[in-house]
N, C-alpha and C positions, 0 to 999 in steps of 0.2 A: 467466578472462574476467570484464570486470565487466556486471553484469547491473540494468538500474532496471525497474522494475513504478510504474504509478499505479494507484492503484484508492482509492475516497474515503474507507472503509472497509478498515482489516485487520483480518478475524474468522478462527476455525475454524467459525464456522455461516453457512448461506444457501449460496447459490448460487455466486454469480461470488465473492464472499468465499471462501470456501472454497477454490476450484477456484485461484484468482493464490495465495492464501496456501500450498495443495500442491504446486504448483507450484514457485515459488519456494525451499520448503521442501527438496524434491527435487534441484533446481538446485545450492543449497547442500551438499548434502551430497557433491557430484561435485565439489567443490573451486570450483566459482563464486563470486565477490563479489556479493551480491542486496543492493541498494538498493532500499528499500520505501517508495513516497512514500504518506499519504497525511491524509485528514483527520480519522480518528476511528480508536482502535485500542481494540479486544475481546477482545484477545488476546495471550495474552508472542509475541513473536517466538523461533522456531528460532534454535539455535546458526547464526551464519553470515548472516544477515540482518538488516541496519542499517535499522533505520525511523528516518525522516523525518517528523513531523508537520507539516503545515499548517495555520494555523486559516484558516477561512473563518469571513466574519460573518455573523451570523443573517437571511441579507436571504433575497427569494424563490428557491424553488429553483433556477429557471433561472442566477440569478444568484452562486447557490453553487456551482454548477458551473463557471462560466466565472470565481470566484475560483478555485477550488483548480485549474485547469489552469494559469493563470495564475500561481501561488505553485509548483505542481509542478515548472515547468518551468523 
């Protein structure tokens, strides 16, 4: 099954980083396709998981959010 994740951030540290990246990570190794969108990465991606970077521009954050949903999707 193919499988996408957004999250703005792929890390192995923090919170909601962490938790989409084990996730995913997990996913992966059950035989799934993980498409990992997003707009900063901190970390090698797992065997099995394709990142997607997005840049967002350096505007206010509201508005970096509502680029990189917009670039994700």
């Amino acid at each position: 099954m193919k499988i996408a994740f957004a999250y703005t951030t792929f890390s192995d540290t923090g919170g909601v980083e962490r938790a989409s990246r084990d996730l995913a990570a997990s996913l992966a190794l059950r035989g799934h396709a993980i498409d990992f969108h997003c707009a900063e990465v901190r970390a090698e991606a797992p065997e099995g998981i394709t990142l997607h970077r997005h840049r967002v521009p350096a505007w206010p954050h509201a508005l970096q959010i509502a680029a990189f949903a917009r670039a994700a999707s």
